[in-house]
KOLVO-824369 format. One record per residue: residue in three letters; x, y, z of N, C-alpha, C, O in turn; residue number from 1. Coordinates in steps of 0.2 Angstrom, whole numbers. Example, Ala and Ser with C-alpha at 12.3 -4.5 7.8 and 13.67 -1.06 7.14 Angstrom:
! KOLVO-824369
+-----+-------+-------+-------+-------+-------+-------+-------+-------+-------+-------+-------+-------+-----+
!   r !   n_x !   n_y !   n_z !  ca_x !  ca_y !  ca_z !   c_x !   c_y !   c_z !   o_x !   o_y !   o_z !   k !
+-----+-------+-------+-------+-------+-------+-------+-------+-------+-------+-------+-------+-------+-----+
! ala !    66 !   -28 !    39 !    62 !   -22 !    39 !    66 !   -16 !    39 !    71 !   -17 !    42 !   1 !
! ser !    64 !   -11 !    35 !    68 !    -5 !    36 !    64 !     0 !    39 !    67 !     6 !    40 !   2 !
+-----+-------+-------+-------+-------+-------+-------+-------+-------+-------+-------+-------+-------+-----+
This chain:
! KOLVO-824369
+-----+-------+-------+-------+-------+-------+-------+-------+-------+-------+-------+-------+-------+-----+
!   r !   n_x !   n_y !   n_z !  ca_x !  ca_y !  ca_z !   c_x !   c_y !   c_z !   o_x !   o_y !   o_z !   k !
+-----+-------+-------+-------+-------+-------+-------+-------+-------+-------+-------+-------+-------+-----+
! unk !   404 !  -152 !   459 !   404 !  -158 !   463 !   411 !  -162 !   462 !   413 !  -165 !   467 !   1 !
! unk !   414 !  -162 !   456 !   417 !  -166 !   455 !   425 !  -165 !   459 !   430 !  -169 !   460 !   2 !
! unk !   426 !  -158 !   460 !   431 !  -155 !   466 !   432 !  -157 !   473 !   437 !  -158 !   477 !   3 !
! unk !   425 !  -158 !   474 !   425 !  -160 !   481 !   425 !  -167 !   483 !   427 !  -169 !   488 !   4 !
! unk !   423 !  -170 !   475 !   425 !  -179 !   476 !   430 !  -180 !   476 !   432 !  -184 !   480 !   5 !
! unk !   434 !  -177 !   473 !   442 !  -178 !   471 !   446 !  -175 !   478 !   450 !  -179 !   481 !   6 !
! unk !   445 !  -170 !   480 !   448 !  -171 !   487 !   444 !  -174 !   492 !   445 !  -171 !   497 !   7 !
! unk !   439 !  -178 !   492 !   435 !  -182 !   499 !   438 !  -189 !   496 !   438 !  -194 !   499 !   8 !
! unk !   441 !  -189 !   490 !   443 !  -197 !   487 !   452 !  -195 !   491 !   455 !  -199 !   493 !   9 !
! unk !   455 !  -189 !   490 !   462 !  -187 !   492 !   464 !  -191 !   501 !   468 !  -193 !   504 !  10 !
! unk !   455 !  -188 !   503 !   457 !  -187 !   509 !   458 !  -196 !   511 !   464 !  -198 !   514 !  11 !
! unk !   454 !  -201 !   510 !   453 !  -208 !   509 !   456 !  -211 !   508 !   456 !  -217 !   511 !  12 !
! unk !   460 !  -210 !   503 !   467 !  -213 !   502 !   473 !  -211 !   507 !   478 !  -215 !   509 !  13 !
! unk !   473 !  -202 !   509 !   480 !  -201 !   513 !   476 !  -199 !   519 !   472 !  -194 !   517 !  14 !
! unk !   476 !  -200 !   524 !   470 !  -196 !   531 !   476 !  -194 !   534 !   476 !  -193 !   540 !  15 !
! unk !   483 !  -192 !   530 !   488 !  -190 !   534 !   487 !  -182 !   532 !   490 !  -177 !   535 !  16 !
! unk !   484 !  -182 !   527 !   483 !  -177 !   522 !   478 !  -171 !   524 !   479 !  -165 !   523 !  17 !
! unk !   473 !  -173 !   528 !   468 !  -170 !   529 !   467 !  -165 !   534 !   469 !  -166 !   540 !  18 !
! unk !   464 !  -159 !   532 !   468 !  -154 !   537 !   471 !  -150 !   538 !   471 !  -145 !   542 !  19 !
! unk !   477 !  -149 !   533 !   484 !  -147 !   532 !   482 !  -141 !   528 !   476 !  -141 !   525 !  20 !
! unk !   487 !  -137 !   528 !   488 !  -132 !   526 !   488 !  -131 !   519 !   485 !  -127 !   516 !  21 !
! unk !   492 !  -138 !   515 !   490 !  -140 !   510 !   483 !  -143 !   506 !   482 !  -142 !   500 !  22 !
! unk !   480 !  -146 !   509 !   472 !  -145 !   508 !   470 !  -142 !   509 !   465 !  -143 !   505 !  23 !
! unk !   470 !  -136 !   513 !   466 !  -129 !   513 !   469 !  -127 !   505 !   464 !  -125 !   502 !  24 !
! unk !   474 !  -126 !   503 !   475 !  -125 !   500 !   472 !  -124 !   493 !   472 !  -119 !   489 !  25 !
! unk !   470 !  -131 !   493 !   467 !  -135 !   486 !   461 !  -135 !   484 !   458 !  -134 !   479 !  26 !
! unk !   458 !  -136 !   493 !   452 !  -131 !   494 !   450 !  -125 !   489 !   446 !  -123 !   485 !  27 !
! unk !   456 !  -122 !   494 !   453 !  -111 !   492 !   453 !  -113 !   485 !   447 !  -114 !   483 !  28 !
! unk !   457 !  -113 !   481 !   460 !  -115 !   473 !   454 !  -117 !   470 !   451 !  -111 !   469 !  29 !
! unk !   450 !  -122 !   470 !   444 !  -126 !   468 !   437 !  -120 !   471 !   432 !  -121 !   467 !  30 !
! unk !   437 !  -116 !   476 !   430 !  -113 !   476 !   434 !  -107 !   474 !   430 !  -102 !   473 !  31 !
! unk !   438 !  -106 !   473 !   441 !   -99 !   470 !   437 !  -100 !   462 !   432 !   -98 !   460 !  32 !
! unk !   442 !  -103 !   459 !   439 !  -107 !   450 !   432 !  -107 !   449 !   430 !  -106 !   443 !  33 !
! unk !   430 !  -109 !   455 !   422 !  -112 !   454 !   418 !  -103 !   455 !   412 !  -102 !   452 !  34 !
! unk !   421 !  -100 !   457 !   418 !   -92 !   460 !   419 !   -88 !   453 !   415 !   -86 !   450 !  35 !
! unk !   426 !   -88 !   450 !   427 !   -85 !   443 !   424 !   -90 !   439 !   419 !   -87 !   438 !  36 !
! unk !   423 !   -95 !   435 !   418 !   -96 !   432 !   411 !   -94 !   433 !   407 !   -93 !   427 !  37 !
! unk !   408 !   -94 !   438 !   403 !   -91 !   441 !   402 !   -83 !   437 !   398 !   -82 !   434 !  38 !
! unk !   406 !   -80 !   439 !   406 !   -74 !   440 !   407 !   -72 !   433 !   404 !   -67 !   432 !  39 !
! unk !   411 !   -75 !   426 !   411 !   -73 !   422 !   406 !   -75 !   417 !   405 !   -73 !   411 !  40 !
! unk !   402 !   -81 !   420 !   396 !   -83 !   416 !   389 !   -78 !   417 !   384 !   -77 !   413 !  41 !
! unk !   390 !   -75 !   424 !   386 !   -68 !   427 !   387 !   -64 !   422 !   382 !   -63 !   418 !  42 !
! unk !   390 !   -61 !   421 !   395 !   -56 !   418 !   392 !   -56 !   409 !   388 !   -52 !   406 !  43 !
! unk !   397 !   -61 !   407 !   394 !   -63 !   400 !   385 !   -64 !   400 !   380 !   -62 !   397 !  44 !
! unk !   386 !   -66 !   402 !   375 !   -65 !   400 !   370 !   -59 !   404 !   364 !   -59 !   403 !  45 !
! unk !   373 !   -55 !   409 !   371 !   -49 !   407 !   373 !   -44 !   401 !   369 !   -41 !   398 !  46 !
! unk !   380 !   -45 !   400 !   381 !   -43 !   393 !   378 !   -43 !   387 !   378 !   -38 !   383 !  47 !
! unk !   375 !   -49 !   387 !   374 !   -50 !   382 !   365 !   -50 !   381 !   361 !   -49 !   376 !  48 !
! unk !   364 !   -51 !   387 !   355 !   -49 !   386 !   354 !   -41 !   386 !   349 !   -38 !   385 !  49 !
! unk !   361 !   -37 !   389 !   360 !   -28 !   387 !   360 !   -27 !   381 !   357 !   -23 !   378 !  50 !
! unk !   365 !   -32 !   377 !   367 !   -29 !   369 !   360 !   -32 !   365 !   358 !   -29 !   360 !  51 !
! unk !   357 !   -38 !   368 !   349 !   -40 !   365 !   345 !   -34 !   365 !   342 !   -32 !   360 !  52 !
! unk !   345 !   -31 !   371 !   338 !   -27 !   373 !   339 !   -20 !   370 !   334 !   -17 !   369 !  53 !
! unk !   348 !   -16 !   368 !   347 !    -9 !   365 !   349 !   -12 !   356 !   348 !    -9 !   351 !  54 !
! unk !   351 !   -17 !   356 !   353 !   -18 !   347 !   349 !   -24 !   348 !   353 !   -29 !   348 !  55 !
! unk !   343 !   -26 !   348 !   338 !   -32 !   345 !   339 !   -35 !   336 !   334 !   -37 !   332 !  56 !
! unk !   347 !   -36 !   333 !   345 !   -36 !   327 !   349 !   -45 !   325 !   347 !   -48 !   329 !  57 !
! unk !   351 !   -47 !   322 !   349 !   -52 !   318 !   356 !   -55 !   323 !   356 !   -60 !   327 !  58 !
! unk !   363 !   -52 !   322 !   368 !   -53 !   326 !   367 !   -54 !   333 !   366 !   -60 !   334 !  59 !
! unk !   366 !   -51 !   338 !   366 !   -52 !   345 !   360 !   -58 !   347 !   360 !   -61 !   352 !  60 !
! unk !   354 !   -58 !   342 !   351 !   -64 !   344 !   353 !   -70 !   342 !   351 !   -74 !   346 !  61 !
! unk !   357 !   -71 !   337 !   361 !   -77 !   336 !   365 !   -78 !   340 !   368 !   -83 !   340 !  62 !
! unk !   368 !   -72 !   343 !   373 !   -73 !   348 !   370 !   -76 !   355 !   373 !   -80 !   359 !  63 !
! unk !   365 !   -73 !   356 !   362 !   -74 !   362 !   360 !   -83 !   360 !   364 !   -88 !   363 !  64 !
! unk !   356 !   -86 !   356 !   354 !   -92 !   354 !   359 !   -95 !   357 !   359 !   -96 !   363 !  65 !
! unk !   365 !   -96 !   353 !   372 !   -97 !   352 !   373 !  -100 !   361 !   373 !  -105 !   364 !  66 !
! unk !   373 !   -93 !   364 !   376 !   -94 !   372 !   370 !  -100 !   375 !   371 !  -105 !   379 !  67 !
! unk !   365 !   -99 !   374 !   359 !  -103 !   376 !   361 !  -111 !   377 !   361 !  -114 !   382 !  68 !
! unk !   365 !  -114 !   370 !   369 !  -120 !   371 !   370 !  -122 !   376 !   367 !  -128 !   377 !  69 !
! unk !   373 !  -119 !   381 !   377 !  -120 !   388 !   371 !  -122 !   392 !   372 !  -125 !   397 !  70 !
! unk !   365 !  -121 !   392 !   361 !  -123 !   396 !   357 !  -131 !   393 !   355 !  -135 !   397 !  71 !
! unk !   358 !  -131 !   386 !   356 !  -139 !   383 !   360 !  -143 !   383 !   360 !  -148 !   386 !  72 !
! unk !   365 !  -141 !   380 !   371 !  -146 !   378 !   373 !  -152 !   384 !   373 !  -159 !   384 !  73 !
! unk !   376 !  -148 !   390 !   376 !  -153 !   395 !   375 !  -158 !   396 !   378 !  -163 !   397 !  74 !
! unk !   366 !  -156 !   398 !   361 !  -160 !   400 !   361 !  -165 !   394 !   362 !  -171 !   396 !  75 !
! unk !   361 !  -163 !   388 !   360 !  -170 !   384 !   367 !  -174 !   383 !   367 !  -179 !   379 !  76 !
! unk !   372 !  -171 !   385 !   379 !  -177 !   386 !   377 !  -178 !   391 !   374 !  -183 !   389 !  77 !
! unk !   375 !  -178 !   396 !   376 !  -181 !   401 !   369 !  -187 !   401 !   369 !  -193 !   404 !  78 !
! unk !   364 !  -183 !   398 !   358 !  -191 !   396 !   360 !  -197 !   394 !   360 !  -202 !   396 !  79 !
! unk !   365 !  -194 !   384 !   367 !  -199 !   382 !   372 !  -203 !   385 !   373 !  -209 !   384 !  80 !
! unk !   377 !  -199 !   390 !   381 !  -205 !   392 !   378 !  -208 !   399 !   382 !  -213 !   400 !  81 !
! unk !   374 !  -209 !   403 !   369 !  -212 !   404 !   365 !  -218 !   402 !   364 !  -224 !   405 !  82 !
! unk !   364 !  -216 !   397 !   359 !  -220 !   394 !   363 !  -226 !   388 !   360 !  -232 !   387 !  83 !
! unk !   369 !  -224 !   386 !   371 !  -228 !   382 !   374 !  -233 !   386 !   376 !  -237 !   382 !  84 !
! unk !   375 !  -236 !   392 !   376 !  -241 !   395 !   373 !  -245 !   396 !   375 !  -251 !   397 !  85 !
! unk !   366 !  -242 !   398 !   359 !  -245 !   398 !   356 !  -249 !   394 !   351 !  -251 !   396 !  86 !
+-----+-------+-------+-------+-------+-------+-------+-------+-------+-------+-------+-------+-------+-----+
């Protein structure tokens, strides 16, 4: 989301800007980014739930735990900075 504020805040400030070849540009860039992160988050956690499912041993479940993070951590930065202004 924050891609798309930054250039709907780009367009707001310059409407001379909007449209152009060069926003297309900044565009493609941004869902480009957003598609390879995508895709290597894909990628990494089917890997890593294959290396769980043929080596079940003490490493790859700590590994896999480990990657799990990415699904908690966020959510509770983004609670706590929420909440701490309140």
């Amino acid at each position: 989301m924050l891609p798309v504020l930054l250039l709907l805040r780009l367009i707001a400030g310059e409407p001379d800007l909007a449209w152009t070849t060069r926003f297309f540009a900044w565009g493609w860039n941004s869902l480009r980014v957003a598609l390879t992160a995508a895709l290597l988050a894909v990628l990494l956690a089917m890997l890593m739930t294959y290396a769980v499912r043929l080596a079940p041993g003490r490493v790859t479940r700590t590994g896999s735990l480990v990657l799990t993070l990415g699904y908690a951590v966020p959510g509770t930065v983004i609670a706590v900075g929420i909440l701490l202004p309140l």
